[in-house]
N, CA, C and O atoms as CSV, one atom per row, in Angstrom:
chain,resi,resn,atom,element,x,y,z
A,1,UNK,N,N,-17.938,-6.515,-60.418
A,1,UNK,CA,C,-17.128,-6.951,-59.314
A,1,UNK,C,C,-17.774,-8.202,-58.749
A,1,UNK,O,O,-18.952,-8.172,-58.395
A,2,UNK,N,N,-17.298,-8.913,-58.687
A,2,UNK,CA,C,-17.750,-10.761,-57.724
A,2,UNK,C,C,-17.714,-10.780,-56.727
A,2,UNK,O,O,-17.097,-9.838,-56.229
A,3,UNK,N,N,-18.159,-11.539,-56.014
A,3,UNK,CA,C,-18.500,-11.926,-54.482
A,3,UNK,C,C,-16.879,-11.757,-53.578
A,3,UNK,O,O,-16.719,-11.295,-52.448
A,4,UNK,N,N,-15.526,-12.461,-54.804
A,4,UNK,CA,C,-14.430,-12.318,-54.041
A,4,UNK,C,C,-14.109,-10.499,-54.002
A,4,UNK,O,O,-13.470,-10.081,-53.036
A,5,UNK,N,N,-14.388,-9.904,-54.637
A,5,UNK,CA,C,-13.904,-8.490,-54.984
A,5,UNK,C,C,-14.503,-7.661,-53.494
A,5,UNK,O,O,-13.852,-7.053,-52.645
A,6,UNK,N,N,-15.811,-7.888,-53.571
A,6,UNK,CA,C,-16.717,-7.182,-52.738
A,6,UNK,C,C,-16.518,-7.541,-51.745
A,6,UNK,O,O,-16.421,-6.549,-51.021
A,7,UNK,N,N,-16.303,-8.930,-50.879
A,7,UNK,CA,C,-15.160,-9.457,-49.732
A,7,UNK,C,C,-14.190,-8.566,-49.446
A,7,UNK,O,O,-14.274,-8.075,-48.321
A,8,UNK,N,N,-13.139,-8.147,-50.240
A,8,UNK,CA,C,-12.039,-7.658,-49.779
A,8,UNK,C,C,-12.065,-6.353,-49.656
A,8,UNK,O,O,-11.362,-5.891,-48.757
A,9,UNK,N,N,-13.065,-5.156,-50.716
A,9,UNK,CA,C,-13.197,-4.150,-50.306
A,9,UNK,C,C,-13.908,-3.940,-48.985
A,9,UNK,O,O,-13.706,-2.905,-48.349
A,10,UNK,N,N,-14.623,-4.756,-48.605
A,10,UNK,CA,C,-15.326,-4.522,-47.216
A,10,UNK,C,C,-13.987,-4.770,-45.983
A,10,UNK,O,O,-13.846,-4.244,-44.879
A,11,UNK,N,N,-13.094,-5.827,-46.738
A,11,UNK,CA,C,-12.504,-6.267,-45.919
A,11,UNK,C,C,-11.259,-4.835,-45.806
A,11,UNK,O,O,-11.028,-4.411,-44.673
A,12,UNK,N,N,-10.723,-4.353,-46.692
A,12,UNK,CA,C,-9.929,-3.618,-46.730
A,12,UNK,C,C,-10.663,-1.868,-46.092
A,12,UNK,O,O,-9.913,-0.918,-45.872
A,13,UNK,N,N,-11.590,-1.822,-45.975
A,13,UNK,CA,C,-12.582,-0.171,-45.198
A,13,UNK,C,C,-12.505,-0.816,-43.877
A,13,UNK,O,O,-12.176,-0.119,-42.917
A,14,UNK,N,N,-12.861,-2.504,-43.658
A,14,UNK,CA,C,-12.417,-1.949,-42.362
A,14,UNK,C,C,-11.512,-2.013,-41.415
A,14,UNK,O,O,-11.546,-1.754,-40.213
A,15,UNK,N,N,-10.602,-2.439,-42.208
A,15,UNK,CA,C,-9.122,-2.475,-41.709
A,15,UNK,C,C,-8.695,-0.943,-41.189
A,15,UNK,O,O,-8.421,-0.521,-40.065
A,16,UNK,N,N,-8.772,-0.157,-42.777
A,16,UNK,CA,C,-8.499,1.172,-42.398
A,16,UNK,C,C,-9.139,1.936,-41.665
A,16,UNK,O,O,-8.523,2.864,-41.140
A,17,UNK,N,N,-10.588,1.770,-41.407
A,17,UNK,CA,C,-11.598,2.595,-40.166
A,17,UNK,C,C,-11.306,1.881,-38.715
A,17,UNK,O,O,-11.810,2.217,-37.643
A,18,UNK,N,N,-10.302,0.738,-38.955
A,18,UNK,CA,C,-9.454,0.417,-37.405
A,18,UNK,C,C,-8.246,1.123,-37.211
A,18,UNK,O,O,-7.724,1.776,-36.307
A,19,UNK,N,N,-7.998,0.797,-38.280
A,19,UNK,CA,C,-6.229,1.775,-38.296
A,19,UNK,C,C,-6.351,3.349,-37.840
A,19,UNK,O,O,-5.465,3.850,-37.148
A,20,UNK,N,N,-7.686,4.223,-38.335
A,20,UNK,CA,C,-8.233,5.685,-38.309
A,20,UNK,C,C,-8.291,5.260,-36.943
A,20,UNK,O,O,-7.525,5.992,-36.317
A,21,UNK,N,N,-8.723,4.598,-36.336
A,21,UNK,CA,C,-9.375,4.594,-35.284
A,21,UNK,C,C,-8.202,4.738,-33.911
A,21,UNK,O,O,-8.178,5.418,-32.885
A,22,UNK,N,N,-7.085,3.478,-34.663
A,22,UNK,CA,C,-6.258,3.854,-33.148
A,22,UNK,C,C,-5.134,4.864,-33.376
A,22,UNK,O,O,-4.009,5.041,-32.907
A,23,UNK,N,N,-5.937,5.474,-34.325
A,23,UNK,CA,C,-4.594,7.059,-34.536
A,23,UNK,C,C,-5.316,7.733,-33.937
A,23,UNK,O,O,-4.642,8.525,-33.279
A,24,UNK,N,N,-7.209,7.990,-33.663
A,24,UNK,CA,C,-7.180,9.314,-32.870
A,24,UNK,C,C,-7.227,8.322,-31.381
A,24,UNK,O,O,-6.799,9.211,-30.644
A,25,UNK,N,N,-7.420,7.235,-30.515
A,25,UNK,CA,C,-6.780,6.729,-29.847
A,25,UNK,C,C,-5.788,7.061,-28.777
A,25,UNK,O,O,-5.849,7.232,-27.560
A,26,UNK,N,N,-4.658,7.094,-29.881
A,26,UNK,CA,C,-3.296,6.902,-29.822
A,26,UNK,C,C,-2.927,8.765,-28.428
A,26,UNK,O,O,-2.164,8.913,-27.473
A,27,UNK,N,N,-3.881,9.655,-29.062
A,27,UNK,CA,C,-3.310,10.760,-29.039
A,27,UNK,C,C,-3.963,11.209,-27.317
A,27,UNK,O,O,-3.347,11.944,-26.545
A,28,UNK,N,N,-5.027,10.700,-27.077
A,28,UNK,CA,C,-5.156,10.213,-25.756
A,28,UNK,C,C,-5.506,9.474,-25.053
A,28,UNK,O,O,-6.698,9.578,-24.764
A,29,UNK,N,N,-5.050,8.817,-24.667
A,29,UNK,CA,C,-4.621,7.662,-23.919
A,29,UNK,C,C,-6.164,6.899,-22.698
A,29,UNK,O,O,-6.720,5.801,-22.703
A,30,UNK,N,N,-6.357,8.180,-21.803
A,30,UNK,CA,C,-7.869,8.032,-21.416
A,30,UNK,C,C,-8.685,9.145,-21.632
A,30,UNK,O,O,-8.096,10.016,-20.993
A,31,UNK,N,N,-9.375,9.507,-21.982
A,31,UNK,CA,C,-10.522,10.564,-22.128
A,31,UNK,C,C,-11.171,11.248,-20.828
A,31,UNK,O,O,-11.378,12.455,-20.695
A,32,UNK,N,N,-11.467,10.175,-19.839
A,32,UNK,CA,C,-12.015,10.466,-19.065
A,32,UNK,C,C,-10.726,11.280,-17.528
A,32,UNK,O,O,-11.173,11.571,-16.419
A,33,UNK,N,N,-9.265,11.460,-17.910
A,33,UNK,CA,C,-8.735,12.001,-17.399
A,33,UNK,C,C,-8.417,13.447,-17.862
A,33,UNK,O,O,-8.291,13.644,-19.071
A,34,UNK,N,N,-8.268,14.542,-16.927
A,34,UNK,CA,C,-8.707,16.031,-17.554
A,34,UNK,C,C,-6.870,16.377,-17.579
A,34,UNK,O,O,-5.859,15.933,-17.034
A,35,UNK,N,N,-7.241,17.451,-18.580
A,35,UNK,CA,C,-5.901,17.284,-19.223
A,35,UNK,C,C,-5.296,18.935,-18.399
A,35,UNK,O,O,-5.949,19.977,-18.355
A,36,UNK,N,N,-3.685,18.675,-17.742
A,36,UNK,CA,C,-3.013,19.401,-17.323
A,36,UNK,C,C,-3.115,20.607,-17.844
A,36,UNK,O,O,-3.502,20.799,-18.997
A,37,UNK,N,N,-2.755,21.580,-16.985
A,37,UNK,CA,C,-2.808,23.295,-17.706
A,37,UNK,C,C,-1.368,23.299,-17.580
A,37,UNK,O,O,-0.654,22.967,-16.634
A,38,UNK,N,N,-1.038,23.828,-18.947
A,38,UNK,CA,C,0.456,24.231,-18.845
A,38,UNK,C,C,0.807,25.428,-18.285
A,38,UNK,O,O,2.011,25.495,-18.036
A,39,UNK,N,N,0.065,26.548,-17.959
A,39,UNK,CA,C,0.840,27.079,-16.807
A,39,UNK,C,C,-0.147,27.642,-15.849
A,39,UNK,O,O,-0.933,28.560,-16.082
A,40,UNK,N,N,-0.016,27.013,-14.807
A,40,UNK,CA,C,-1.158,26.799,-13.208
A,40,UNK,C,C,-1.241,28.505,-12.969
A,40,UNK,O,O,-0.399,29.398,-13.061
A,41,UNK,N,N,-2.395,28.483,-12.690
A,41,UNK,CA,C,-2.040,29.462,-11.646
A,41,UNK,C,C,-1.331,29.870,-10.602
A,41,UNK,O,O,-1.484,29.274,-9.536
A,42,UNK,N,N,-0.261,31.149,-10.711
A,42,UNK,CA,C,0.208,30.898,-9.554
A,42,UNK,C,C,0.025,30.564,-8.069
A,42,UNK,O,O,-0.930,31.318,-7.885
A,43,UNK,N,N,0.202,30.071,-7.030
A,43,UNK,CA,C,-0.244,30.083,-5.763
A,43,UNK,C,C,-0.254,31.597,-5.087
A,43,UNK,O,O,-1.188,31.841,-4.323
A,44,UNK,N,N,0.505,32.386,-5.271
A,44,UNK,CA,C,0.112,33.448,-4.642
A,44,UNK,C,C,-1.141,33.809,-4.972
A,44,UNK,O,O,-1.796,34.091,-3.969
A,45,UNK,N,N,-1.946,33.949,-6.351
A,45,UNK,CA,C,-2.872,34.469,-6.952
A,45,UNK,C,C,-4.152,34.027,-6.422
A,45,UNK,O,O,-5.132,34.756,-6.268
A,46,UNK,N,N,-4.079,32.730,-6.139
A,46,UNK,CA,C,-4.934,32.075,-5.274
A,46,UNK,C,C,-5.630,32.269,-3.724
A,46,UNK,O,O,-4.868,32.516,-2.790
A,47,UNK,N,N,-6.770,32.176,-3.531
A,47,UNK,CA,C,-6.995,32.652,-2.159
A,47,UNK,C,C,-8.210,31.785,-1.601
A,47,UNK,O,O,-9.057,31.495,-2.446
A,48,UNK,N,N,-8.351,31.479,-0.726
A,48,UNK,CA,C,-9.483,30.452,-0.224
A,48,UNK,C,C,-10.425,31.823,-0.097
A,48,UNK,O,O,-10.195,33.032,-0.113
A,49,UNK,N,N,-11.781,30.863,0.057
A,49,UNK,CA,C,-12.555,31.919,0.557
A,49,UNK,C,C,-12.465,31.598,1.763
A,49,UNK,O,O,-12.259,30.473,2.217
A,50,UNK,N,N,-12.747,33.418,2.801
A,50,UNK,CA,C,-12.397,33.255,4.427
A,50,UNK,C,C,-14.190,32.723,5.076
A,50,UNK,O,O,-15.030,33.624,5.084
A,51,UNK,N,N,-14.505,31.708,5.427
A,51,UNK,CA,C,-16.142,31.430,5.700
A,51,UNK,C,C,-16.373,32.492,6.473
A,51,UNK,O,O,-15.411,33.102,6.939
A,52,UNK,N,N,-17.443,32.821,6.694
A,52,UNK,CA,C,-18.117,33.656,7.710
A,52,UNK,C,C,-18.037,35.391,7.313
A,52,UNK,O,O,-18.989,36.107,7.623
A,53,UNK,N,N,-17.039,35.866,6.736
A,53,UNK,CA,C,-16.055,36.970,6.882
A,53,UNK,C,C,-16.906,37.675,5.770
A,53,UNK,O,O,-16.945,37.385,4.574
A,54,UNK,N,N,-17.569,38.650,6.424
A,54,UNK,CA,C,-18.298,39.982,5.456
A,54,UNK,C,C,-16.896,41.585,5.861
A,54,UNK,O,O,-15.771,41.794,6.315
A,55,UNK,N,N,-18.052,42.244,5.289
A,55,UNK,CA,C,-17.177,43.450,5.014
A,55,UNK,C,C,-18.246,44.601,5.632
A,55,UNK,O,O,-19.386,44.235,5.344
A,56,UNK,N,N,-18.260,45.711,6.290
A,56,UNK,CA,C,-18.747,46.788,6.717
A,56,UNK,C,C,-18.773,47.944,5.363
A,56,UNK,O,O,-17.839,48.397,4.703
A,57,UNK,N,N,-20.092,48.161,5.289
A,57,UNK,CA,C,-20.406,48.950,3.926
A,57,UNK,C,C,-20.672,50.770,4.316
A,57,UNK,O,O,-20.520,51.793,3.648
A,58,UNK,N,N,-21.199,50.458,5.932
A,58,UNK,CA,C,-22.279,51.726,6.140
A,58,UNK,C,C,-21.796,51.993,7.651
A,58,UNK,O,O,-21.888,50.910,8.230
A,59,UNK,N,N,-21.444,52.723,8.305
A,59,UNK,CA,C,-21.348,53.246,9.874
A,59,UNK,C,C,-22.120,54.413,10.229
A,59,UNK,O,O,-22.006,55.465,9.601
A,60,UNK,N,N,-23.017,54.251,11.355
A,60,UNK,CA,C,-24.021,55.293,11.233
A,60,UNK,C,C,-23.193,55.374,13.734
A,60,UNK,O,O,-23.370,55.021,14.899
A,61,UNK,N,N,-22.510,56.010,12.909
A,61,UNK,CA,C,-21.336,56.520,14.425
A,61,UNK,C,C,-22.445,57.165,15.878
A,61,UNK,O,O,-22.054,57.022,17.036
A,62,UNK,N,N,-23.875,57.887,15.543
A,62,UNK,CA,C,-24.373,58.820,16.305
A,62,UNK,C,C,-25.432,57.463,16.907
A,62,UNK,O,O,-25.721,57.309,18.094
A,63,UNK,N,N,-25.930,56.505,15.681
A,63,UNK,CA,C,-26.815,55.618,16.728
A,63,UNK,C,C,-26.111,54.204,16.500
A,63,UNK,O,O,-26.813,53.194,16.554
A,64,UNK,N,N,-24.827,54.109,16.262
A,64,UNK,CA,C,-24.307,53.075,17.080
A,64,UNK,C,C,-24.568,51.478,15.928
A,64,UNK,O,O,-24.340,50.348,16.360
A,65,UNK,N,N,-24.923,51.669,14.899
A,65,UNK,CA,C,-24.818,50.009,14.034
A,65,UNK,C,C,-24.249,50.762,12.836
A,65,UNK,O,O,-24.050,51.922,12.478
A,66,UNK,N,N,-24.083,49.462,12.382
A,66,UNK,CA,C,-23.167,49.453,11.067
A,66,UNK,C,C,-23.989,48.637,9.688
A,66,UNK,O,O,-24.998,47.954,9.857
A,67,UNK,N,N,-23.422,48.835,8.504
A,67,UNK,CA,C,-24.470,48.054,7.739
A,67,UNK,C,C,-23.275,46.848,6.744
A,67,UNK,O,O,-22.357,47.205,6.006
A,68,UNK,N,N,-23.522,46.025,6.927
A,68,UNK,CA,C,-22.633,44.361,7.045
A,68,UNK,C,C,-23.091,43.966,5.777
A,68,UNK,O,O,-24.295,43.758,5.625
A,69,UNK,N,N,-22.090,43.799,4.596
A,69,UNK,CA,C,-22.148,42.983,3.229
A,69,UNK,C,C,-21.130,41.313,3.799
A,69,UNK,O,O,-19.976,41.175,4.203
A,70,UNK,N,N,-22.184,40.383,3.574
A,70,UNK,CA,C,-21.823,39.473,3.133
A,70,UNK,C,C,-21.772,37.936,1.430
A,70,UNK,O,O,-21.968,36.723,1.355
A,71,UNK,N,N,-21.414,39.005,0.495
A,71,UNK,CA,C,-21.406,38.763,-0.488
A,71,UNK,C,C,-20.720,37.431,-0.988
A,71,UNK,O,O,-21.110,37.081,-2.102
A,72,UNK,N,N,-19.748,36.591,-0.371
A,72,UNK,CA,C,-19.520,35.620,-0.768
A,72,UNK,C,C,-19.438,34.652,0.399
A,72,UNK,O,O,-18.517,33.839,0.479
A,73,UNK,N,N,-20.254,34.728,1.162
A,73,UNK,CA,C,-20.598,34.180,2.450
A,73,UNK,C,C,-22.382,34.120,3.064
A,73,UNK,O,O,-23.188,35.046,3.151
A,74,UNK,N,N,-22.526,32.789,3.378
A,74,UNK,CA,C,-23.992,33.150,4.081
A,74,UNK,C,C,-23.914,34.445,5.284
A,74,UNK,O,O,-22.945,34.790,5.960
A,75,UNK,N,N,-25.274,34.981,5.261
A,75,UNK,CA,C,-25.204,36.229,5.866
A,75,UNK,C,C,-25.468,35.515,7.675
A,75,UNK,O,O,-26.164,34.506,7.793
A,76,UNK,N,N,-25.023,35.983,8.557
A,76,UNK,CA,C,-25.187,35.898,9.689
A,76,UNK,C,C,-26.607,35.465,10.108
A,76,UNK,O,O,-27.524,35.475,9.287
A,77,UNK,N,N,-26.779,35.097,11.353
A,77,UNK,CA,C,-28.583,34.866,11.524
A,77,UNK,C,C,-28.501,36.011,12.841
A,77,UNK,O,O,-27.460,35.959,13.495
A,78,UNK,N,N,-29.257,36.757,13.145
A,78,UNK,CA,C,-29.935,37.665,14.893
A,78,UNK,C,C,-29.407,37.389,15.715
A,78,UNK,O,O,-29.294,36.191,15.973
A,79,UNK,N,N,-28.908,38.228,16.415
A,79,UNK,CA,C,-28.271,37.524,17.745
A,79,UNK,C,C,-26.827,37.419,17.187
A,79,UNK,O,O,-26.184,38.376,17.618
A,80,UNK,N,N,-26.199,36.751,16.522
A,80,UNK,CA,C,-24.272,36.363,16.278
A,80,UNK,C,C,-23.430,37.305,16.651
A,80,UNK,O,O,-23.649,38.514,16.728
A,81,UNK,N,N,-22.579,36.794,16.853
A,81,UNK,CA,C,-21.523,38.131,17.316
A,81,UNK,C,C,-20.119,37.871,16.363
A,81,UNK,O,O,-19.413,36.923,16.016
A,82,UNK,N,N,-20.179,39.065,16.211
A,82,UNK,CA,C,-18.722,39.598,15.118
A,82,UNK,C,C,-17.752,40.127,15.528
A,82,UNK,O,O,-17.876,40.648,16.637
A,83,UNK,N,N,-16.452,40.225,14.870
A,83,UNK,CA,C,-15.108,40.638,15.638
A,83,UNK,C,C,-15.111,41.922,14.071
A,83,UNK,O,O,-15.345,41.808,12.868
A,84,UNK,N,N,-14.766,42.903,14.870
A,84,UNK,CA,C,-13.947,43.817,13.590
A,84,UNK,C,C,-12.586,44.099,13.546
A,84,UNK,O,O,-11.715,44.273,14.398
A,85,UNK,N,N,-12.638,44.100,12.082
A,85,UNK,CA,C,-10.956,43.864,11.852
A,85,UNK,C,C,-10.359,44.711,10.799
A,85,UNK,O,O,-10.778,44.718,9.641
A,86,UNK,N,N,-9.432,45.380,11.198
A,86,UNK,CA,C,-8.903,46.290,10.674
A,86,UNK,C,C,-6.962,46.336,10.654
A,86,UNK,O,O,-6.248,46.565,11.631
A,87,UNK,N,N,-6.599,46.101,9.524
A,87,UNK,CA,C,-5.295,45.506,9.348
A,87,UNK,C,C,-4.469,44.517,10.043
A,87,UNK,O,O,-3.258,44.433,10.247
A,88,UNK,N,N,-6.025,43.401,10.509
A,88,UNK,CA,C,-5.233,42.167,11.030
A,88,UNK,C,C,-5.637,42.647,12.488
A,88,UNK,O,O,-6.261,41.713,12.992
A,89,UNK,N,N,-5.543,43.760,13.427
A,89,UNK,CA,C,-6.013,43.667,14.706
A,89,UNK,C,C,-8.090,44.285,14.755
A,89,UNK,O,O,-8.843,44.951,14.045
A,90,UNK,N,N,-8.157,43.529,16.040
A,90,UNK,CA,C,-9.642,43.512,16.459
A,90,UNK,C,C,-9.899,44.934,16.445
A,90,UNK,O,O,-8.756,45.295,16.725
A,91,UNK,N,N,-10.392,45.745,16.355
A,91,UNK,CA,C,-11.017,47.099,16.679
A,91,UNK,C,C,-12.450,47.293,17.322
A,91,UNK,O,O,-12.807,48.347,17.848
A,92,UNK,N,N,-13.201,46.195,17.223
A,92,UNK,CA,C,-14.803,46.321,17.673
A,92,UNK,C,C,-15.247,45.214,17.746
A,92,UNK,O,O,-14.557,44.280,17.338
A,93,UNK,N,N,-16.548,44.981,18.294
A,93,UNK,CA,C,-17.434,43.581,18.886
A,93,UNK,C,C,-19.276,44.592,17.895
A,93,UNK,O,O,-19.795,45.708,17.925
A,94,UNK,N,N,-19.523,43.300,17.231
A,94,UNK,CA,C,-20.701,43.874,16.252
A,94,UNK,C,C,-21.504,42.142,17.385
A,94,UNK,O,O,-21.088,41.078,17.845
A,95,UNK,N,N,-23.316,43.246,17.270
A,95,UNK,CA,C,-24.419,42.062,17.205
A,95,UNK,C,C,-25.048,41.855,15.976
A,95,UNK,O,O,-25.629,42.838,15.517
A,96,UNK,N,N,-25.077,40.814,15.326
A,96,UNK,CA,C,-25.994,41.479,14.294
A,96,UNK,C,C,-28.079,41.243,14.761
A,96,UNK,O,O,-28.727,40.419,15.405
A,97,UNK,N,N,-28.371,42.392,14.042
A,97,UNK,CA,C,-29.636,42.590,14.756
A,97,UNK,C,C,-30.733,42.217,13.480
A,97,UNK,O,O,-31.779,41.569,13.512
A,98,UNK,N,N,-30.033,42.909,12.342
A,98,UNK,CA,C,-30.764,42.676,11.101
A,98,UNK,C,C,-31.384,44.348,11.113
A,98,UNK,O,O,-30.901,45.299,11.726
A,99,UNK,N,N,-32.663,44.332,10.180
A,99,UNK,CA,C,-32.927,43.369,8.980
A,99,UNK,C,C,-32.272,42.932,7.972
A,99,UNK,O,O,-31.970,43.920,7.301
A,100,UNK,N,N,-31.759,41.694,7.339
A,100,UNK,CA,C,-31.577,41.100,6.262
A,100,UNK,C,C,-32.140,41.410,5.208
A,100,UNK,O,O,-33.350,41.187,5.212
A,101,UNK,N,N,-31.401,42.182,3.586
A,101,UNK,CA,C,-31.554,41.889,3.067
A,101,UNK,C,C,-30.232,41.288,1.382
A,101,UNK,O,O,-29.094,41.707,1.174
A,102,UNK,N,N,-30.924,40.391,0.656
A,102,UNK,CA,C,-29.874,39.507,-0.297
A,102,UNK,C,C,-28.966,39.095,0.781
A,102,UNK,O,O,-29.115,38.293,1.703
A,103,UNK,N,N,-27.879,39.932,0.390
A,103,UNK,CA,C,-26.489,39.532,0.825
A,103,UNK,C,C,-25.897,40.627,2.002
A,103,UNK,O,O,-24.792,40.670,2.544
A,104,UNK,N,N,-27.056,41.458,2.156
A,104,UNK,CA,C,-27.050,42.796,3.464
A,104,UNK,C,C,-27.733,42.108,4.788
A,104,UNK,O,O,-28.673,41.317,4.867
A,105,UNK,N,N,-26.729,42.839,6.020
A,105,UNK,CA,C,-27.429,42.889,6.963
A,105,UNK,C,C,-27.562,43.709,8.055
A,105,UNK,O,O,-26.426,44.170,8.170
A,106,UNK,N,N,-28.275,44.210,8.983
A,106,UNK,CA,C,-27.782,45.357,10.221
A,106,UNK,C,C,-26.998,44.508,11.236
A,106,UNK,O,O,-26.976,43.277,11.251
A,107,UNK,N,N,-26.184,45.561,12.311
A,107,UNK,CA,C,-25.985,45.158,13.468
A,107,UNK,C,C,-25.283,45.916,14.379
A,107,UNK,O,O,-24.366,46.486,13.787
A,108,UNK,N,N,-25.303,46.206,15.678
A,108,UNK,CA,C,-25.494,46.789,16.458
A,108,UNK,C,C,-23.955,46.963,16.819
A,108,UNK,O,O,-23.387,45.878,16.940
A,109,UNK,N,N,-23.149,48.076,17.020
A,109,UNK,CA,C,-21.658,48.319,17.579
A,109,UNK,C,C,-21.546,48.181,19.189
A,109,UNK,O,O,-21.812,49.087,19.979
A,110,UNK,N,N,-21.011,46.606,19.600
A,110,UNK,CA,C,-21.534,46.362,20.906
A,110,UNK,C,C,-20.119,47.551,21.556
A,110,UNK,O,O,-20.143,48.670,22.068
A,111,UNK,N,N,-19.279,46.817,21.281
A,111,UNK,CA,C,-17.937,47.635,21.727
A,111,UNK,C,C,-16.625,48.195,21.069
A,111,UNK,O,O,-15.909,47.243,20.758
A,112,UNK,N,N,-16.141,49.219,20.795
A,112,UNK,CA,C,-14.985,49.543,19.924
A,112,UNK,C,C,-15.218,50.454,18.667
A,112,UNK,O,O,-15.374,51.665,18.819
A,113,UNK,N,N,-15.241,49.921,17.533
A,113,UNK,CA,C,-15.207,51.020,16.627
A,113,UNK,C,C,-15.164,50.391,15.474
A,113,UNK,O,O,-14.642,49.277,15.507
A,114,UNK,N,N,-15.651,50.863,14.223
A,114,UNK,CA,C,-16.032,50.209,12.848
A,114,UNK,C,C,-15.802,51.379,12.137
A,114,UNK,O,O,-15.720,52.447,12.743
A,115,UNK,N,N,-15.667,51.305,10.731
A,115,UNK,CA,C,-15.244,52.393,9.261
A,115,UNK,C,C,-15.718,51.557,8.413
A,115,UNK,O,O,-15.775,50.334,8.541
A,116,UNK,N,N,-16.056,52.179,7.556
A,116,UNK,CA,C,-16.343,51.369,6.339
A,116,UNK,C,C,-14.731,50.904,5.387
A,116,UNK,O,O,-13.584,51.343,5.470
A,117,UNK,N,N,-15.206,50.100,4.739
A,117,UNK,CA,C,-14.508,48.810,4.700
A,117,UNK,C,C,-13.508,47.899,5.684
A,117,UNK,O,O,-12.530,47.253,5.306
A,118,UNK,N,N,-13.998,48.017,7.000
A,118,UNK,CA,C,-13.267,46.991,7.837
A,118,UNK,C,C,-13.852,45.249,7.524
A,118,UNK,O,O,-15.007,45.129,7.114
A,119,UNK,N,N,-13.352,44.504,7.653
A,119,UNK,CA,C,-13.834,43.238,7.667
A,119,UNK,C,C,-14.333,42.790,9.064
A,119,UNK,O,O,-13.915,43.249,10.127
A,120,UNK,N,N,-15.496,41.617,8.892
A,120,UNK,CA,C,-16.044,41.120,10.038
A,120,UNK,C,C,-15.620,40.368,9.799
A,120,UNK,O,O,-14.952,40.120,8.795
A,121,UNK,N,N,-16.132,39.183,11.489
A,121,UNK,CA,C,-15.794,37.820,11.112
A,121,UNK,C,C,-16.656,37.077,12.373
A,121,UNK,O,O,-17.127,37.823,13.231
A,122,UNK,N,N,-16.840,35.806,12.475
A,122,UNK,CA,C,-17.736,35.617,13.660
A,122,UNK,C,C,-16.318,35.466,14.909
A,122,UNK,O,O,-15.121,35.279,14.693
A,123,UNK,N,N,-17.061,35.639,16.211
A,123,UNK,CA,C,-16.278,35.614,17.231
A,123,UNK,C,C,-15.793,34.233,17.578
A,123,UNK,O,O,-15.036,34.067,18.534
């Protein structure tokens, strides 16, 4: 093969490794944009998280505290005051007193009434 031969095969690979090139290209447009879900989640399914808002795990009714999971929320600090909530109305006023532990904490039943699984929330 001669100098003209070996010219054109170079010339002809890279024609076609351009041509390869704007076929995968072609198929998206920018890369760096994330590509639509064809079917979203619904919005009902969806739920914010509520900040602050633990859940009552433990009620100890004779000395008066309760024992407070805040699992997808920072846990309260000593001293805060909580609203309890039980199908949307208030039922009780919580202190929390502690001790803290993970995602647990104590606190004191200032006024009203708590069950386990009512939700807290700060006042």
């Amino acid at each position: 093969m001669g100098t003209g031969g070996f010219q054109r095969l170079v010339l002809s690979l890279v024609v076609l490794g351009s041509m390869a090139g704007m076929g995968c290209a072609g198929k998206s447009k920018n890369p760096a944009v994330p590509r639509v879900l064809k079917h979203p989640v619904p919005a009902d399914r969806i739920r914010p998280l509520d900040s602050g808002s633990g859940k009552v795990v433990r009620v100890d009714a004779r000395l008066k505290f309760v024992v407070l999971d805040f699992t997808l929320t920072a846990v309260p600090q000593p001293g805060q005051r909580l609203e309890v909530v039980r199908d949307g109305q208030s039922v009780g006023e919580l202190r929390v007193t502690g001790p803290a532990s993970n995602t647990m904490t104590v606190a004191d039943l200032v006024a009203g009434q708590a069950q386990s699984g009512d939700a807290v929330r700060p006042k």
